[in-house]
Backbone as a ProteinNet text record, in pm:
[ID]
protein_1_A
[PRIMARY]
XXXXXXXXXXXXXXXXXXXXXXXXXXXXXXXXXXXXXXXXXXXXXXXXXXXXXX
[TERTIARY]
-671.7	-794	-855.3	-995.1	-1030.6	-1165.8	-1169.9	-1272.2	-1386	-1518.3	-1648.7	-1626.9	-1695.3	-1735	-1887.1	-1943.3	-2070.3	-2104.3	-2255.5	-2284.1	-2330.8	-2363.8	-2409.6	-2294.8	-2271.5	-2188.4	-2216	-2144.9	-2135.8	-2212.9	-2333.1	-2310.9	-2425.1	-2426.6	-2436.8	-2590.9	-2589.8	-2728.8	-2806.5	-2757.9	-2863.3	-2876.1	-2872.2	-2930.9	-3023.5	-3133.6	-3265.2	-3332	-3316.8	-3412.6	-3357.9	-3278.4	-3241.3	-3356.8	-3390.5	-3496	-3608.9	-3684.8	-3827.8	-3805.1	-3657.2	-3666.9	-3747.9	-3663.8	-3739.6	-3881.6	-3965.5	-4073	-4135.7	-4124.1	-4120.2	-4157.8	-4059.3	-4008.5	-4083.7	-4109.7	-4213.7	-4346	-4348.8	-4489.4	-4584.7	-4479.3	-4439.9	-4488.2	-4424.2	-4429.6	-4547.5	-4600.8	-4715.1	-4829.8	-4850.7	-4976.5	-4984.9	-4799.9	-4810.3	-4847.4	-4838.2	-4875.4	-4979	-4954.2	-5061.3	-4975.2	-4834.9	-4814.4	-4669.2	-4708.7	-4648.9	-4526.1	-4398	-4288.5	-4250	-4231.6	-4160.4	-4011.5	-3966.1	-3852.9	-3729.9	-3623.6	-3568.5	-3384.2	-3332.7	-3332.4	-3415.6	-3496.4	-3548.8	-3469.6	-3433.1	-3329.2	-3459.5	-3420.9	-3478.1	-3538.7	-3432.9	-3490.8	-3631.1	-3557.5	-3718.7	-3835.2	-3811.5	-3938.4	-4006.9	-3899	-3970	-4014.4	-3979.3	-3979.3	-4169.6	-4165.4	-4299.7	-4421.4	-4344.2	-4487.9	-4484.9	-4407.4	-4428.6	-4523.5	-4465.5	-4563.6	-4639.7	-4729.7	-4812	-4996
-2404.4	-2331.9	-2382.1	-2392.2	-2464.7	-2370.2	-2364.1	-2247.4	-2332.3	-2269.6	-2348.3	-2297.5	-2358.8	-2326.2	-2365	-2205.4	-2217.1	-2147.7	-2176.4	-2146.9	-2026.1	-1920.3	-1765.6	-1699.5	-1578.3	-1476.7	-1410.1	-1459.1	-1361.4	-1226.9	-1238.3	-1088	-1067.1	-944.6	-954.2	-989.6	-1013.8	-1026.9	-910.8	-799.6	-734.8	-661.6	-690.9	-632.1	-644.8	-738	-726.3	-650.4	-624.8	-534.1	-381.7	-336.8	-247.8	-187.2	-272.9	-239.2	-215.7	-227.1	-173.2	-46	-18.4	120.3	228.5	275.1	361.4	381.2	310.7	317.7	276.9	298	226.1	408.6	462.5	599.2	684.5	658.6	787.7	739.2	621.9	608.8	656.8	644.2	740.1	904.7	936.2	1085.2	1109.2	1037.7	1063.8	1032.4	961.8	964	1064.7	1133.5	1240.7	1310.7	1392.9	1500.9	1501.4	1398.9	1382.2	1408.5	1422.2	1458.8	1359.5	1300.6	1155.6	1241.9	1178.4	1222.3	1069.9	1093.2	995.1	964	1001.9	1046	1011.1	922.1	906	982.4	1005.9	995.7	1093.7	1067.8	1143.7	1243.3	1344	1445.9	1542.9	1601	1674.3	1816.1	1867.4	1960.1	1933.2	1815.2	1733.7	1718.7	1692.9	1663	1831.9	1893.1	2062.4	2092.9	2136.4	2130.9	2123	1957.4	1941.1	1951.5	1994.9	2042.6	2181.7	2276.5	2393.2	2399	2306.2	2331.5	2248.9	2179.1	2126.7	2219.6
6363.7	6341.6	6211.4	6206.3	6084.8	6043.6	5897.8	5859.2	5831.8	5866.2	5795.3	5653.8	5608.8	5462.1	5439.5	5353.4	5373.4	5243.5	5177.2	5034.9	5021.4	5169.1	5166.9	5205.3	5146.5	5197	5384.5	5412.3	5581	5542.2	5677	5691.5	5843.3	5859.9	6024.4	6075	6202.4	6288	6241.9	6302.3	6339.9	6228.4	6053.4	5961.8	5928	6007.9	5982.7	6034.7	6168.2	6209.5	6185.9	6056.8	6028.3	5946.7	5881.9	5751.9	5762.1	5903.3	5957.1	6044.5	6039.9	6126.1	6084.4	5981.8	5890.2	5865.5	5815.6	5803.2	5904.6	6024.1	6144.5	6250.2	6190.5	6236.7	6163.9	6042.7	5951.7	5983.1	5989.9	6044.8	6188.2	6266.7	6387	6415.3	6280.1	6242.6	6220.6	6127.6	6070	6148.5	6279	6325.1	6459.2	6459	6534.2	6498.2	6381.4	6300.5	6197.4	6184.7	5993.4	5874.1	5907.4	5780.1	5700.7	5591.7	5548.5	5503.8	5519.9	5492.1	5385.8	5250.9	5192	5098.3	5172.7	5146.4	5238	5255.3	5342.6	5283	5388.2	5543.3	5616.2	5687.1	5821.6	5896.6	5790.4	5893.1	5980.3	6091.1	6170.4	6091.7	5952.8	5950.4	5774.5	5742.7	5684.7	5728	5846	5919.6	5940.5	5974.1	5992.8	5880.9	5750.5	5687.5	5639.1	5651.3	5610.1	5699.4	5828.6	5908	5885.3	5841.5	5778.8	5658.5	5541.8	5430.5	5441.1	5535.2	5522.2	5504.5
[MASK]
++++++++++++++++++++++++++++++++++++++++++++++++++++++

């Protein structure tokens, strides 16, 4: 068995399209409701939350 050797640290595929979820998802929110949540994580009762005090 023979190892590559390479000048970047390993790390996985699918961590790119990790990083547009989020704002991906509040943006989502916000043209359902109108109301900008900035603040992550997106828990369910955040989201209530600010359609209450909105």
């Amino acid at each position: 068995m023979k190892m590559a050797l390479a000048r970047l640290a390993p790390n996985g595929l699918g961590e790119g399209s990790i990083v547009a979820a989020a704002p991906a998802i509040a943006n989502a929110i916000y043209q359902a409701t109108g109301v900008r949540i900035k603040t992550l994580p997106l828990t369910p009762e955040r989201v209530w939350r600010a359609l209450r005090d909105r």
